[in-house]
PDB file with SEQRES, HELIX, SHEET and CRYST1 records, atoms N, CA, C and O in Angstrom:
SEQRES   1 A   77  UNK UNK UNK UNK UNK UNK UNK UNK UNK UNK UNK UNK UNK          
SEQRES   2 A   77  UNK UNK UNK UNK UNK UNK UNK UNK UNK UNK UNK UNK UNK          
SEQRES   3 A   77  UNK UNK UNK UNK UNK UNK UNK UNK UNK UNK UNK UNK UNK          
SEQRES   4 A   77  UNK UNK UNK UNK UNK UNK UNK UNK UNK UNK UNK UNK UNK          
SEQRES   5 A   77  UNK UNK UNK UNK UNK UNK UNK UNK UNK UNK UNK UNK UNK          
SEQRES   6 A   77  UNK UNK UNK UNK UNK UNK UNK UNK UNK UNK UNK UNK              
HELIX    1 AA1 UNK A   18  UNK A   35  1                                  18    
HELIX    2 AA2 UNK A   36  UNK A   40  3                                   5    
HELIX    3 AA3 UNK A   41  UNK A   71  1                                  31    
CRYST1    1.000    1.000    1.000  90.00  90.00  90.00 P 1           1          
ATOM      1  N   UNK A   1     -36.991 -31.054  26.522  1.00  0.00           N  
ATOM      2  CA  UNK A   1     -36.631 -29.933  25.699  1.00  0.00           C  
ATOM      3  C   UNK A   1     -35.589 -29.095  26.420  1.00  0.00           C  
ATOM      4  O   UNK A   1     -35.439 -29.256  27.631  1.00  0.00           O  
ATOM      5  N   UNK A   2     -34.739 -28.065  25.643  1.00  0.00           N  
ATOM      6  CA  UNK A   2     -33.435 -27.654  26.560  1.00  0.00           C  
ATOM      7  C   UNK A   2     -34.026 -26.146  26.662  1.00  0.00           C  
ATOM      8  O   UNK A   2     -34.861 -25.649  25.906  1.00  0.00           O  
ATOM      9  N   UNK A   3     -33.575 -25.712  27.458  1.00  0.00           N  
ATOM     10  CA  UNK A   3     -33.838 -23.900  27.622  1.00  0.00           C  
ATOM     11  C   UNK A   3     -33.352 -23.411  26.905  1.00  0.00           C  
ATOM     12  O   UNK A   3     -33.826 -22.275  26.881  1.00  0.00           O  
ATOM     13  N   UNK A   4     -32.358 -23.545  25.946  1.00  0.00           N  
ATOM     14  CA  UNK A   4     -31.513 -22.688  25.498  1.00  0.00           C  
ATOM     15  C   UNK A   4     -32.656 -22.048  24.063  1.00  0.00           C  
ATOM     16  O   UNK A   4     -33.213 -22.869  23.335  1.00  0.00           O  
ATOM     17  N   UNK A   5     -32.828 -20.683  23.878  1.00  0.00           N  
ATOM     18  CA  UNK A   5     -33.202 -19.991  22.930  1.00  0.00           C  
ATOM     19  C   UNK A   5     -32.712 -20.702  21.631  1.00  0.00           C  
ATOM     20  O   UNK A   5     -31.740 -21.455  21.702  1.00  0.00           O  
ATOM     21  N   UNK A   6     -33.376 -20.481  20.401  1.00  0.00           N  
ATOM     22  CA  UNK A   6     -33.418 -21.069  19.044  1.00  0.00           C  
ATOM     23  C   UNK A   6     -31.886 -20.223  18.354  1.00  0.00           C  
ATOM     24  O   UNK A   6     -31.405 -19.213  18.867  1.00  0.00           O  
ATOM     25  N   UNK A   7     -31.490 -20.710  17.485  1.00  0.00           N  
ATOM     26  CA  UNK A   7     -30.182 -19.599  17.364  1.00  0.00           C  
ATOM     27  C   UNK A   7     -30.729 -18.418  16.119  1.00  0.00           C  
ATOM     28  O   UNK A   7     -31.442 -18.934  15.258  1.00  0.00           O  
ATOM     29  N   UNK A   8     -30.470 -16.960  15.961  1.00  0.00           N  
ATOM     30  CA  UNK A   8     -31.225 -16.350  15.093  1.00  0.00           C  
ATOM     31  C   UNK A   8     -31.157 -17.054  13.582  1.00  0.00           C  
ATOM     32  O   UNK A   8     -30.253 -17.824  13.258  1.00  0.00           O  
ATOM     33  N   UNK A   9     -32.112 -16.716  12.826  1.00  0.00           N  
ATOM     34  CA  UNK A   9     -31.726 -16.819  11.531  1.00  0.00           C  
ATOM     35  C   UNK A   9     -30.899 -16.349  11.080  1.00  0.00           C  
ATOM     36  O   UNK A   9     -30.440 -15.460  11.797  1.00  0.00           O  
ATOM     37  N   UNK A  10     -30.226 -16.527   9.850  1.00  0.00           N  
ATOM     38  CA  UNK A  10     -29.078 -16.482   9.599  1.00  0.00           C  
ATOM     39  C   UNK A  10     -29.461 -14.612   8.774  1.00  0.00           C  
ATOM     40  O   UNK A  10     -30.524 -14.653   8.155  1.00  0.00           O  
ATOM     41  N   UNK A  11     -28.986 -13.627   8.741  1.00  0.00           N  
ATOM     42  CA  UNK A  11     -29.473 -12.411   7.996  1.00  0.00           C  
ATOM     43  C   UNK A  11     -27.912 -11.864   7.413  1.00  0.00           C  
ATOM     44  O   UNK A  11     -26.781 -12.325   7.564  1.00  0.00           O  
ATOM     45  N   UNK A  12     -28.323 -10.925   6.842  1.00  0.00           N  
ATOM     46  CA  UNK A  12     -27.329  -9.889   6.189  1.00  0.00           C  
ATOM     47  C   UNK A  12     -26.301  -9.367   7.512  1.00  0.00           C  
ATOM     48  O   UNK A  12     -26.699  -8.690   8.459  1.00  0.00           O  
ATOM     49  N   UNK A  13     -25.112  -9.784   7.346  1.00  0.00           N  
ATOM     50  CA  UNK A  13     -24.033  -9.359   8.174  1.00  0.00           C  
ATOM     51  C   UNK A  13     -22.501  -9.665   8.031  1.00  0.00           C  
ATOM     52  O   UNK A  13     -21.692  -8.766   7.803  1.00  0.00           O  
ATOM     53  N   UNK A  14     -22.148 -10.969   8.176  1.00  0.00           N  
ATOM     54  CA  UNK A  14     -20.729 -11.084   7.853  1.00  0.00           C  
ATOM     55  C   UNK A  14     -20.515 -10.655   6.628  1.00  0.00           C  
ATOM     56  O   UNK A  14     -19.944  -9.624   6.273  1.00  0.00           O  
ATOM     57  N   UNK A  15     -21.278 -11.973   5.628  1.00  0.00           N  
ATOM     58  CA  UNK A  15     -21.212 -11.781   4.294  1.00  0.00           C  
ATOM     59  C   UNK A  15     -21.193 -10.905   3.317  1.00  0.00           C  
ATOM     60  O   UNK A  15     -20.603 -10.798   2.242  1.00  0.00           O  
ATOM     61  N   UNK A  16     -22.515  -9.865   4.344  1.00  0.00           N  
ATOM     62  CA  UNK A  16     -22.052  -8.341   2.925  1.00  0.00           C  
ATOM     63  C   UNK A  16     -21.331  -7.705   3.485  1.00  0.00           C  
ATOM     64  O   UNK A  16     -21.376  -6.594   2.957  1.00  0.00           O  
ATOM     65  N   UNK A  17     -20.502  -7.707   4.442  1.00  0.00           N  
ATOM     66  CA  UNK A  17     -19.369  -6.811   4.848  1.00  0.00           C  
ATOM     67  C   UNK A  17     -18.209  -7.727   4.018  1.00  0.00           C  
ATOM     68  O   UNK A  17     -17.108  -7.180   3.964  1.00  0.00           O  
ATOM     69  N   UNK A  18     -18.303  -8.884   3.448  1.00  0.00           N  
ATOM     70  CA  UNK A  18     -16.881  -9.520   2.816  1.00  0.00           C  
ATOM     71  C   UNK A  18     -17.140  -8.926   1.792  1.00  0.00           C  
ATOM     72  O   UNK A  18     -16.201  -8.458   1.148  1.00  0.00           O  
ATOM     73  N   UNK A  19     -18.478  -8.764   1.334  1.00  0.00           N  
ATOM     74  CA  UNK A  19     -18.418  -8.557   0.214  1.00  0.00           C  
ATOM     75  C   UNK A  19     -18.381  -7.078  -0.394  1.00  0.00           C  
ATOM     76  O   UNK A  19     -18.361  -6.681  -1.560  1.00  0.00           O  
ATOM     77  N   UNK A  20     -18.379  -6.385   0.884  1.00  0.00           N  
ATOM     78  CA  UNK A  20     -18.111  -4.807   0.983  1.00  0.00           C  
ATOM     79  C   UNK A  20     -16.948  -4.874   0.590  1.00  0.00           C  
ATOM     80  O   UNK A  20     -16.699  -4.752  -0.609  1.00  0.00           O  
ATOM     81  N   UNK A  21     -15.955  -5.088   1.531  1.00  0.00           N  
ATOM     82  CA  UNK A  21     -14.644  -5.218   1.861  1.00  0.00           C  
ATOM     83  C   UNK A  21     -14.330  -6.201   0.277  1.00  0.00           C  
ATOM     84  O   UNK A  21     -13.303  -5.617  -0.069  1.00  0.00           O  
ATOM     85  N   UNK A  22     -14.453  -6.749  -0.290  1.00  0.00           N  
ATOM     86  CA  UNK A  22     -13.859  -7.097  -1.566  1.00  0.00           C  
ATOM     87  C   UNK A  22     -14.389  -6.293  -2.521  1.00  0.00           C  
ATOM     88  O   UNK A  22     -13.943  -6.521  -3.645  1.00  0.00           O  
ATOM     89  N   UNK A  23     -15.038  -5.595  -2.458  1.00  0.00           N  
ATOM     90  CA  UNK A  23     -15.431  -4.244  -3.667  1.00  0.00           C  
ATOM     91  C   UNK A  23     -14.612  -3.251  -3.465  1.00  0.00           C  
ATOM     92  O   UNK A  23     -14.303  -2.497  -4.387  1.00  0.00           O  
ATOM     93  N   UNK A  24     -14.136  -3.107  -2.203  1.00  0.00           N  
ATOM     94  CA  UNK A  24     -13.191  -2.034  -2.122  1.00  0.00           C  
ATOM     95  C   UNK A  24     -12.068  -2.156  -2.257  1.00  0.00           C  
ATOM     96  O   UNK A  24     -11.279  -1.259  -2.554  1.00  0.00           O  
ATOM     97  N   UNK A  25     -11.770  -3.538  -2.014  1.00  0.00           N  
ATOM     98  CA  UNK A  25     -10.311  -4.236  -2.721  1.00  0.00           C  
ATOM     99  C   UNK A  25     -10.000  -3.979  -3.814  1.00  0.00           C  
ATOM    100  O   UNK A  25      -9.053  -3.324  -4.249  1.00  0.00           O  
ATOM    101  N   UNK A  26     -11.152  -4.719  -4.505  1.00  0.00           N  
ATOM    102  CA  UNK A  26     -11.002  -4.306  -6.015  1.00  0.00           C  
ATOM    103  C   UNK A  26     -11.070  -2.622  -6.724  1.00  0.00           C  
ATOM    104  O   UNK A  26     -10.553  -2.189  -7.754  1.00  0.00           O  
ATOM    105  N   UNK A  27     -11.738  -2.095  -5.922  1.00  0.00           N  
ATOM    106  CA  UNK A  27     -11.217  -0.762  -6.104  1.00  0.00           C  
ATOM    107  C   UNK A  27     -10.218   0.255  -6.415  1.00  0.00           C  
ATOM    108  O   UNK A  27     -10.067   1.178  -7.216  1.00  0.00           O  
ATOM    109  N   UNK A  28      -9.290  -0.577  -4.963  1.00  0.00           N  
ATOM    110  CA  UNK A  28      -7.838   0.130  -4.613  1.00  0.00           C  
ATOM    111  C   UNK A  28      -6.937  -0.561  -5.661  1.00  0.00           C  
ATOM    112  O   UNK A  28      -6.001  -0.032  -6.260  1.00  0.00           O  
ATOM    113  N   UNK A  29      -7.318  -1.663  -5.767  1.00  0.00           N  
ATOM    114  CA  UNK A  29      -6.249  -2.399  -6.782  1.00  0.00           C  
ATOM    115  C   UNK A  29      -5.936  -1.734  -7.867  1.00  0.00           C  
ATOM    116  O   UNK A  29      -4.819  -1.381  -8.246  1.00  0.00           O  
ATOM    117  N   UNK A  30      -7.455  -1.500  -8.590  1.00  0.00           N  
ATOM    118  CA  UNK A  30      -8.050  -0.186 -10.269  1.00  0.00           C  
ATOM    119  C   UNK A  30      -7.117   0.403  -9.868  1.00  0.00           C  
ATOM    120  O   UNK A  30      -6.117  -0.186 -10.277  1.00  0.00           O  
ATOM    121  N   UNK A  31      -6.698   1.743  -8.948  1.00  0.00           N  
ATOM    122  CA  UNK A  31      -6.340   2.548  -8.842  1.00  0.00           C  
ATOM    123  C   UNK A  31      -4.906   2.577  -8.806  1.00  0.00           C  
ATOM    124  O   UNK A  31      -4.061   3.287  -9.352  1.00  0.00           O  
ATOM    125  N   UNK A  32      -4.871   1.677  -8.067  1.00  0.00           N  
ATOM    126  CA  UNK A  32      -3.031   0.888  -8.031  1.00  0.00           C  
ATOM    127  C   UNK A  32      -2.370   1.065  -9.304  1.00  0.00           C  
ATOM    128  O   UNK A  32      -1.439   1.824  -9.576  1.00  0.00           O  
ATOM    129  N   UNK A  33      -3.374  -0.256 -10.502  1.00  0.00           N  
ATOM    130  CA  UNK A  33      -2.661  -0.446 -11.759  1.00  0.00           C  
ATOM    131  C   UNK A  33      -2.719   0.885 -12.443  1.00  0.00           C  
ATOM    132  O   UNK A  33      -1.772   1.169 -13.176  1.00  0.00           O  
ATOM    133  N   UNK A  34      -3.645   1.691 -12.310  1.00  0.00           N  
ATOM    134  CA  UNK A  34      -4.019   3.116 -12.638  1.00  0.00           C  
ATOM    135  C   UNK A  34      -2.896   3.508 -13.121  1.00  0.00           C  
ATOM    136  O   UNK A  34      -2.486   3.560 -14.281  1.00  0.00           O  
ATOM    137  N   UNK A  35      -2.010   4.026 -11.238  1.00  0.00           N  
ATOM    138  CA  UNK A  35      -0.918   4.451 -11.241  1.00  0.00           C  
ATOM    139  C   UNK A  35       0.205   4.358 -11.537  1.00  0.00           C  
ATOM    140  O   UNK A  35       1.124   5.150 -11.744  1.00  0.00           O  
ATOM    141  N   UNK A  36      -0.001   2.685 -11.551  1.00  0.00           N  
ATOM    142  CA  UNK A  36       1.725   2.315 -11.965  1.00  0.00           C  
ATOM    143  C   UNK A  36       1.412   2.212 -13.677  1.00  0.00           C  
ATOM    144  O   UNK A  36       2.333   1.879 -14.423  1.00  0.00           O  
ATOM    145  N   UNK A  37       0.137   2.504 -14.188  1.00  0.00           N  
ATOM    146  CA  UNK A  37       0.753   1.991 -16.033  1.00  0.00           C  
ATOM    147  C   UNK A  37       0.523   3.681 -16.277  1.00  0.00           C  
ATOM    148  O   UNK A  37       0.786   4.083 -17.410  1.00  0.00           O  
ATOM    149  N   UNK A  38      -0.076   4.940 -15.014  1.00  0.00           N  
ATOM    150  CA  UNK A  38       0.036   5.769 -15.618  1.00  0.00           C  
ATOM    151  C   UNK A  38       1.385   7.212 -15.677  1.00  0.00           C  
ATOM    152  O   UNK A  38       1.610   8.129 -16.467  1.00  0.00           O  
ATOM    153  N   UNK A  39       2.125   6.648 -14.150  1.00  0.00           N  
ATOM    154  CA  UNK A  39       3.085   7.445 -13.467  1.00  0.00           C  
ATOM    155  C   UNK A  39       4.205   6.526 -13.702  1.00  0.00           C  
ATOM    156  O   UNK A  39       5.220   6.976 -14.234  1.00  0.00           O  
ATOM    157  N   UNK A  40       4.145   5.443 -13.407  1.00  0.00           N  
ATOM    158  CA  UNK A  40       5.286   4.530 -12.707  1.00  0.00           C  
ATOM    159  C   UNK A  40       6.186   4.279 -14.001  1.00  0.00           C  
ATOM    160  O   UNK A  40       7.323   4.671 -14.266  1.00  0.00           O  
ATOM    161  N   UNK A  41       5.226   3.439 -14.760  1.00  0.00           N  
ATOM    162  CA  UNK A  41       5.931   2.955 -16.073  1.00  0.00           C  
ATOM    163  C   UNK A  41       6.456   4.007 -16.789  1.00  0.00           C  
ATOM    164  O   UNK A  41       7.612   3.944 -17.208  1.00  0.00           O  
ATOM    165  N   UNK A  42       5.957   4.690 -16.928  1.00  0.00           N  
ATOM    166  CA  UNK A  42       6.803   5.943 -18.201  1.00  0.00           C  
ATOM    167  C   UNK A  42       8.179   7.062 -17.664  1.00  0.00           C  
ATOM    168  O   UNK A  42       9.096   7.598 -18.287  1.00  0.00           O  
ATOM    169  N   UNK A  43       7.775   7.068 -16.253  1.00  0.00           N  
ATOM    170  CA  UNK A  43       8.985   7.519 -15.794  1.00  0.00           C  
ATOM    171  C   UNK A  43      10.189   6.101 -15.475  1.00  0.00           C  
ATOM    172  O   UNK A  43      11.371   6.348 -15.241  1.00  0.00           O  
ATOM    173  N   UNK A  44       9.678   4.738 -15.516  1.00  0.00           N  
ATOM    174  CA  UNK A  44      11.128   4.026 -15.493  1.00  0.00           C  
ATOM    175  C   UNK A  44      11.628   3.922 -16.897  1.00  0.00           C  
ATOM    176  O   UNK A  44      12.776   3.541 -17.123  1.00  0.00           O  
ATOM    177  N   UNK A  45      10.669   4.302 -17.989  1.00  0.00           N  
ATOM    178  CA  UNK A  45      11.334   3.950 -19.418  1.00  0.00           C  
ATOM    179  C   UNK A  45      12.008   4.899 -20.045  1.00  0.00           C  
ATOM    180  O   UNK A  45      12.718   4.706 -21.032  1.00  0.00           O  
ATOM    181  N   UNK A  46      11.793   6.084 -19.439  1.00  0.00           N  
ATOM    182  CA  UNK A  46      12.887   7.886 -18.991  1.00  0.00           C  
ATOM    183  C   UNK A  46      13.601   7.257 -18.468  1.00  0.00           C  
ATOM    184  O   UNK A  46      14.567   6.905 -19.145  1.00  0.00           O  
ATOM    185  N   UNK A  47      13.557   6.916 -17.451  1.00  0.00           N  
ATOM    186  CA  UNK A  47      15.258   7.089 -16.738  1.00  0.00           C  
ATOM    187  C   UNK A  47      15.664   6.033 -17.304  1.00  0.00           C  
ATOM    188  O   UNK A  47      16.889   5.917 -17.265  1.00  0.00           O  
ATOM    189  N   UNK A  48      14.975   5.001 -17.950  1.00  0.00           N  
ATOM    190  CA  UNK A  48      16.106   3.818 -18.340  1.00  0.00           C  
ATOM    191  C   UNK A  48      16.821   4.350 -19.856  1.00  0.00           C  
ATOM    192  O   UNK A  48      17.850   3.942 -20.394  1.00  0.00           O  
ATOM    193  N   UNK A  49      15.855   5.415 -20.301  1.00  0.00           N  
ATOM    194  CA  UNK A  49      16.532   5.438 -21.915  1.00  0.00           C  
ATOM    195  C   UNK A  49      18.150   6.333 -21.315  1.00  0.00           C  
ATOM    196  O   UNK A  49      19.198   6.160 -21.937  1.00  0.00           O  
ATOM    197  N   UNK A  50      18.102   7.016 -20.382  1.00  0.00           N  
ATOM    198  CA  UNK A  50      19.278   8.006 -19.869  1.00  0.00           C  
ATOM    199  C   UNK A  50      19.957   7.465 -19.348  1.00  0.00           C  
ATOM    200  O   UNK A  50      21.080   7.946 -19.497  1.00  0.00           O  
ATOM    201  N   UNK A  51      19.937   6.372 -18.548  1.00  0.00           N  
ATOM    202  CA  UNK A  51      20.977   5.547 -18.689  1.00  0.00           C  
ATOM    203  C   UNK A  51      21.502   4.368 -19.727  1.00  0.00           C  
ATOM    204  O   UNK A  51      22.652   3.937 -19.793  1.00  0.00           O  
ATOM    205  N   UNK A  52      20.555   4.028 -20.388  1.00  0.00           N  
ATOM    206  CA  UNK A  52      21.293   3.216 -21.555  1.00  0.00           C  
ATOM    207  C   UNK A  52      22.349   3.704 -22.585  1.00  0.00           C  
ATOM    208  O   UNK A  52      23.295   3.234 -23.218  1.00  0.00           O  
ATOM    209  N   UNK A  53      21.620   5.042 -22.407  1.00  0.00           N  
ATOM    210  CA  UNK A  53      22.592   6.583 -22.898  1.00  0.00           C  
ATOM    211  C   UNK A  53      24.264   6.603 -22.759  1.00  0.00           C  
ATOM    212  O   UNK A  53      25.322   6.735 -23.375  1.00  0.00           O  
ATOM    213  N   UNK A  54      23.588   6.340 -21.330  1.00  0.00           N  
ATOM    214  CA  UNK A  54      25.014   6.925 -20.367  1.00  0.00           C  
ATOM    215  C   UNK A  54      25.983   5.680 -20.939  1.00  0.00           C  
ATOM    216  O   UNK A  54      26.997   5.689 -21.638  1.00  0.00           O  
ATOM    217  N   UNK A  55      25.416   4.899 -20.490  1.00  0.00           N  
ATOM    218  CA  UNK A  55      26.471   3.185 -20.481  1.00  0.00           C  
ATOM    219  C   UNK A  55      26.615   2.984 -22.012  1.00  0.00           C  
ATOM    220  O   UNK A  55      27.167   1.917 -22.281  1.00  0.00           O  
ATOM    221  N   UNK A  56      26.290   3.670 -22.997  1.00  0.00           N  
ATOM    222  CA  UNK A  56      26.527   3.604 -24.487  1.00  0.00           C  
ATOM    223  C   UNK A  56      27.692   4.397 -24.639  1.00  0.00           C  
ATOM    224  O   UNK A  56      28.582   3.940 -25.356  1.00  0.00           O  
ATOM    225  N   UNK A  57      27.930   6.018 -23.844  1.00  0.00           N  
ATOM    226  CA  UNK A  57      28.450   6.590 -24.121  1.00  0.00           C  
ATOM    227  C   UNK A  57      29.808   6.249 -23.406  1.00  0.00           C  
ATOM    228  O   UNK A  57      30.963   6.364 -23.814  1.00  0.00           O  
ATOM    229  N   UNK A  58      29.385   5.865 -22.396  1.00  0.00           N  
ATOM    230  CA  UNK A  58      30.736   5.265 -21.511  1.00  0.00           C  
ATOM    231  C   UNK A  58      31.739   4.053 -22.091  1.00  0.00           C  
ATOM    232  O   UNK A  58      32.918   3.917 -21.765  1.00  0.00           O  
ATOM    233  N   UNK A  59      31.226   3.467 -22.738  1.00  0.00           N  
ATOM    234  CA  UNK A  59      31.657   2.253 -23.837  1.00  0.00           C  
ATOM    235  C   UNK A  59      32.152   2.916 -24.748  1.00  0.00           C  
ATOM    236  O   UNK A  59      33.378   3.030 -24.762  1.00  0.00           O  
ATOM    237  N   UNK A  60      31.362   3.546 -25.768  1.00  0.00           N  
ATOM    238  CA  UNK A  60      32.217   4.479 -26.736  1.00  0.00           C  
ATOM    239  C   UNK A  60      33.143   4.438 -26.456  1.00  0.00           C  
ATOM    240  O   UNK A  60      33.819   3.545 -26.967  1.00  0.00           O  
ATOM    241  N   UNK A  61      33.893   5.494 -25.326  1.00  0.00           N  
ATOM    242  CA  UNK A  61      34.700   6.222 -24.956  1.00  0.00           C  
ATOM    243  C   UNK A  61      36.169   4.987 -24.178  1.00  0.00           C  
ATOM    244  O   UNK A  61      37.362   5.182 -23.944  1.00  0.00           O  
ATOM    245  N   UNK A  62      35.436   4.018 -24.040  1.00  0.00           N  
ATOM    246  CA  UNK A  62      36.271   2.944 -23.537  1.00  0.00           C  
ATOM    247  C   UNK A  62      36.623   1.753 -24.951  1.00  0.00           C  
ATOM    248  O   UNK A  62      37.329   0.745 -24.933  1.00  0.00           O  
ATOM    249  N   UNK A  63      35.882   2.311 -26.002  1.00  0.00           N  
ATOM    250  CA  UNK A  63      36.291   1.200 -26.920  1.00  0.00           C  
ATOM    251  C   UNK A  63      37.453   2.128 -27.647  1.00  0.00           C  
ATOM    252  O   UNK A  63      38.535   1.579 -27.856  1.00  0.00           O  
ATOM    253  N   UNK A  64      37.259   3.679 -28.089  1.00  0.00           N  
ATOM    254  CA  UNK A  64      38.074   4.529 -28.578  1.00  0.00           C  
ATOM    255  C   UNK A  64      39.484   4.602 -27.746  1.00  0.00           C  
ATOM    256  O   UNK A  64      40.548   4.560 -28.364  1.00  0.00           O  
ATOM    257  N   UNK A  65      39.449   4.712 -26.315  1.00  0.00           N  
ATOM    258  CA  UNK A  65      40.797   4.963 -25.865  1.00  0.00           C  
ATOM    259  C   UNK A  65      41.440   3.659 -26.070  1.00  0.00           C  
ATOM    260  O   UNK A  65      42.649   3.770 -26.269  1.00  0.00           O  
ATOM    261  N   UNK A  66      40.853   2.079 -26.086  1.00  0.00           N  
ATOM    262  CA  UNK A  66      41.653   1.074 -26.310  1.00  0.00           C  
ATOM    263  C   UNK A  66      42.246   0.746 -27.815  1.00  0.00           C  
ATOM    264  O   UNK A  66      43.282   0.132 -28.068  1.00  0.00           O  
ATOM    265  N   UNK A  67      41.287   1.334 -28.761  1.00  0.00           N  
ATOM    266  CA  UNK A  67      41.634   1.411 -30.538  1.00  0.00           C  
ATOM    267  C   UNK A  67      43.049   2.390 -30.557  1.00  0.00           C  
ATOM    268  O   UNK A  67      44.086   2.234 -31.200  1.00  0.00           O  
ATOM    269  N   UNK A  68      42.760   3.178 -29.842  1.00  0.00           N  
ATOM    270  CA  UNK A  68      44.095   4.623 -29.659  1.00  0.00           C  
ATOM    271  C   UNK A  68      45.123   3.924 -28.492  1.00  0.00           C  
ATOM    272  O   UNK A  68      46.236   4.424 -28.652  1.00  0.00           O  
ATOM    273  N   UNK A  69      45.132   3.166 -27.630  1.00  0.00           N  
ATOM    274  CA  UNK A  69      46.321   2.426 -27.385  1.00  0.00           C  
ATOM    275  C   UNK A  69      46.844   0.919 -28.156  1.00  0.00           C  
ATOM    276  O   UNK A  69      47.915   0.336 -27.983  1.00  0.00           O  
ATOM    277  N   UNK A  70      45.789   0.562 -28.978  1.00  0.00           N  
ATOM    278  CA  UNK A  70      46.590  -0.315 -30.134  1.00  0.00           C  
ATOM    279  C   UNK A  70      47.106   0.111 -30.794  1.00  0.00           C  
ATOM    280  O   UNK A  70      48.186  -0.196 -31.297  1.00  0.00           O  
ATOM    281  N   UNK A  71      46.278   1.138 -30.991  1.00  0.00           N  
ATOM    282  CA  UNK A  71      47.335   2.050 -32.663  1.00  0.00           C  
ATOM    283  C   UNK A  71      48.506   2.391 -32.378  1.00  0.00           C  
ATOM    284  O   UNK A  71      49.269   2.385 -33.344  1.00  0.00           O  
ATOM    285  N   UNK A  72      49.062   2.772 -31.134  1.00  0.00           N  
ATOM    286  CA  UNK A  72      50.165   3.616 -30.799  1.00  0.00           C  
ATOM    287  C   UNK A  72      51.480   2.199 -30.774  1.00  0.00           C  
ATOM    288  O   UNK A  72      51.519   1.233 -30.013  1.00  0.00           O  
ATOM    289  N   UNK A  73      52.189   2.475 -31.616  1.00  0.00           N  
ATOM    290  CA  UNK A  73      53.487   1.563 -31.489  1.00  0.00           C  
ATOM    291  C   UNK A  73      53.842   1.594 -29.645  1.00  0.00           C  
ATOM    292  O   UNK A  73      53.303   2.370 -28.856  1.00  0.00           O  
ATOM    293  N   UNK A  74      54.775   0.634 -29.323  1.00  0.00           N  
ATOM    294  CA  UNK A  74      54.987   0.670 -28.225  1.00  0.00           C  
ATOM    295  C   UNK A  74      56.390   0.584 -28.365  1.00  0.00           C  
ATOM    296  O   UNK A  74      57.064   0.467 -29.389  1.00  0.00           O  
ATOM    297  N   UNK A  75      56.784   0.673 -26.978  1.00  0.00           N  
ATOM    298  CA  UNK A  75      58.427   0.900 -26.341  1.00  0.00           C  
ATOM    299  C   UNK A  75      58.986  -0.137 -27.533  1.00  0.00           C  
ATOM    300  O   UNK A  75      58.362  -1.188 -27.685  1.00  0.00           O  
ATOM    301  N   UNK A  76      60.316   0.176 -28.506  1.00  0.00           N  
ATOM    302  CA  UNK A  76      60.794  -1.666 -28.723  1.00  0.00           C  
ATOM    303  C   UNK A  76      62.032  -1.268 -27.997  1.00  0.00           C  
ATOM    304  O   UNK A  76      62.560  -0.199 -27.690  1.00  0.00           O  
ATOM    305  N   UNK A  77      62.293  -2.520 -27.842  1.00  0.00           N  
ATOM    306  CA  UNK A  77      63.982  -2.849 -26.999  1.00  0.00           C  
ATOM    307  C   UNK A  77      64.599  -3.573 -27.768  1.00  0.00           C  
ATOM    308  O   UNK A  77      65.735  -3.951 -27.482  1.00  0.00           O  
TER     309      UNK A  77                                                      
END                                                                             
């Protein structure tokens, strides 16, 4: 027979700490999507409507000055 002591039974230790540690995962995550569908998203669909704005209005203004240099007769020689 060997000296060496029996090894303990196996008890509550790694496992409910994974399984701690993945409840709290899932926790932070909740809170994550929380934030981004409750802060994140609505302020990028603001700033995107103000710039779609912008780049609408900037076009305008670039389709009008090119209609107003067709219209204008040019130099004849």
């Amino acid at each position: 027979m060997s000296s060496y002591p029996p090894p303990p039974p196996p008890g509550p230790g790694v496992g409910d700490r994974i399984e701690e540690a993945m409840e709290l995962i899932e926790m932070e995550l909740r809170h994550a999507i929380a934030y981004v569908n409750d802060a994140v998203i609505p302020q990028v669909r603001a700033e995107s409507i103000v710039a779609m704005r912008k780049v609408s209005d900037t076009l305008r203004n670039l389709a009008d000055r090119m209609d107003r240099s067709h219209q204008q007769p040019g130099p004849r020689t």
